[in-house]
N, C-alpha and C positions, 0 to 999 in steps of 0.2 A: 590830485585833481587840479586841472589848469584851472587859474583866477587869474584875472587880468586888473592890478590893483587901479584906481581911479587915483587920477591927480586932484591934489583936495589945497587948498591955501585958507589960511587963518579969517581971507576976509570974503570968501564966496557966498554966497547969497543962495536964499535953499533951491532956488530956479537954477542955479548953477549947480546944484549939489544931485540934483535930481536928474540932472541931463547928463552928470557924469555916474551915477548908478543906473542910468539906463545905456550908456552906452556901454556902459562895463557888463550888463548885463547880455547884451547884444552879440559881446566882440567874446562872453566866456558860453553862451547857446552855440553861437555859429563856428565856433573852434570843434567843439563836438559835435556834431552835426559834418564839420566839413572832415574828419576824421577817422569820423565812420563811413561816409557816403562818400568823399571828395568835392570837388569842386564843381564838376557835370552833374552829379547825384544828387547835390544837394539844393534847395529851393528856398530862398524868401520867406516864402510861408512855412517851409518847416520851422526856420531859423525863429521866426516870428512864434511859434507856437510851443516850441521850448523856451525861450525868453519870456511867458510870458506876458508879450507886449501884443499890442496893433500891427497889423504890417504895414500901415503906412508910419507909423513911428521907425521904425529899419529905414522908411525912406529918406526921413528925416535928419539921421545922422549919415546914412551911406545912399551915395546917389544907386547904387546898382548893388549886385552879387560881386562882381568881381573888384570893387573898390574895397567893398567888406573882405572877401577873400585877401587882398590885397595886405590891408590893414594887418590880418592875422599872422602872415607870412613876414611882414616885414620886421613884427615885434622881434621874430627869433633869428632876423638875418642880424639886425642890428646889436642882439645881445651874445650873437655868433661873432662877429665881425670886430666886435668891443673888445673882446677877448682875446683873440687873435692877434689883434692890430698892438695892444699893447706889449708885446715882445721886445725887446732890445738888444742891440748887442751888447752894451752896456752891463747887462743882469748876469747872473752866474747860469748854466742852462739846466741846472738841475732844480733849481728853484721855481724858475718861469714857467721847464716844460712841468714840474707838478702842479704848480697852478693852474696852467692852462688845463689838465687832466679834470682838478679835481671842479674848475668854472665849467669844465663840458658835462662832468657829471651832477654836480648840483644840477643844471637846468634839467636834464633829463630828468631825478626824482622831483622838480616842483612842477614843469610843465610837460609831462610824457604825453599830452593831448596835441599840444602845437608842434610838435618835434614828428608825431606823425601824419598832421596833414603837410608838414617840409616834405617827408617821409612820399606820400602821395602824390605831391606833385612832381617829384622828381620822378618816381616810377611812372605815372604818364605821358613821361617826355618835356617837363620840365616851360610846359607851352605859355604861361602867365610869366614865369618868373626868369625866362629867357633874355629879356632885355634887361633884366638888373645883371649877367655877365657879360655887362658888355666889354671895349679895353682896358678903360679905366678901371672896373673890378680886378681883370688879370696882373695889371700894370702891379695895382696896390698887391695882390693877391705873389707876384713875384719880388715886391718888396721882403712881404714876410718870408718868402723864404729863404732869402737871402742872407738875413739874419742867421739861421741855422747853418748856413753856407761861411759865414763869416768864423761861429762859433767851431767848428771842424777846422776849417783855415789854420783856425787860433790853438787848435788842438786841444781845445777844451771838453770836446766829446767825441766821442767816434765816427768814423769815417760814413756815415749811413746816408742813406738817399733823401734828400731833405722832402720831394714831395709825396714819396713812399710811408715817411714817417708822420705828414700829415694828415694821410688819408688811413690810415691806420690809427691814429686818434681820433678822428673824425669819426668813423667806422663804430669803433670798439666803444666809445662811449656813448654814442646815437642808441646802439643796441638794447642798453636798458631801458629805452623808454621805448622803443619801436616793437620789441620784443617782450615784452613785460611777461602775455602769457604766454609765451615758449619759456621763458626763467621758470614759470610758475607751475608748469605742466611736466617741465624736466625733475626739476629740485621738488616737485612734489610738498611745495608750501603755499603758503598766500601772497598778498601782498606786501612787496618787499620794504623792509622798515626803514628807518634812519640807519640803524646800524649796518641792517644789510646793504646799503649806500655803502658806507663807511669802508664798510672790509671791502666791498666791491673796487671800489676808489683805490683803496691799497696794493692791492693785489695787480691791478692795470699799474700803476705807478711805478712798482717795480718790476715788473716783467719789461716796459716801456724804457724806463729810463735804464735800467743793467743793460739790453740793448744796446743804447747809446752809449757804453762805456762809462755810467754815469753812477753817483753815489744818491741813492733816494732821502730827500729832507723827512726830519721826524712830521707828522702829522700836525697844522696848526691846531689853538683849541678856539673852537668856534663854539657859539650860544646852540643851544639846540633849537628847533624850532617844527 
């Protein structure tokens, strides 16, 4: 289930502590809401009425619908784009491209709610979030992959299509959160656990990185959570 954590500091005052529970509560209604409905389908007052709150409290922190919408969509360009952007040519590419695997696939098991109103607004035509590609997106966007450009150069991995192999990570790891019940209808279980994360993660890593002529890194150990 998407939560959208609130920003908290040691010396906020409960008036500050309350506008950040309400707005967390706002931004984690109108994620669901806009993910089942979209962005056309969905209304203020629904948003208002799973949260909870007043609807003129919604007004309070968001001037509009599409400021909120806005809000929603930018949390996951920005933790899309974090991830991405940290690349180097510097890094070994087997290490980075598993990282970047296994940071697309965390997000999908913690936030599969916001990943499919991204999900929605691109099958719409992509009409709010159009000016965020603008040059300057593509500019940076052919930075990265140039990187990969570099790393083949360098003959560090194999010769493959740098933006063929982005969109194929892109793609493959979106799916578990966009697709939950097609996993769920197929594979004839429930909902998919941490482990079934885990093996899922594995599995893409190295079908992905062998691909690229590449040797797959063992698994970090991370906290469970």
């Amino acid at each position: 289930m998407t939560q959208f954590e609130p920003i908290t500091t040691p010396e906020a005052r409960p008036a500050g502590r309350i506008r950040q529970q309400n707005r967390k509560r706002i931004m984690d209604a109108a994620t669901r809401e806009f993910a089942r409905h979209g962005f056309r389908g969905t209304s203020m007052s629904a948003i208002a009425q799973r949260a909870g709150l007043p609807k003129a409290n919604l007004h309070y922190y968001f001037s509009n619908k599409l400021n909120l919408y806005m809000e929603v969509l930018r949390r996951i360009l920005e933790l899309w784009d974090q991830a991405f952007g940290s690349l180097s040519v510097e890094d070994d590419p087997a290490s980075a491209l598993a990282g970047y695997i296994r940071a697309r696939m965390e997000f999908s098991r913690r936030h599969p709610l916001v990943s499919k109103v991204f999900a929605m607004e691109i099958i719409s035509g992509c009409e709010c979030l159009s000016s965020y590609y603008n040059q300057d997106y593509r500019v940076w966007f052919r930075q990265r992959t140039a990187v990969l450009e570099d790393w083949i150069r360098a003959g560090k991995m194999a010769p493959v299509e740098p933006l063929q192999l982005v969109f194929l990570i892109w793609s493959s790891t979106k799916f578990y959160a966009d697709f939950s019940e097609h996993i769920r209808l197929v594979t004839d279980q429930g909902r998919m656990t941490r482990h079934d994360f885990d093996q899922a993660t594995d599995g893409l890593i190295q079908l992905i990185l062998r691909g690229c002529g590449l040797t797959p890194p063992a698994r970090p150990t991370i906290s469970s959570c």
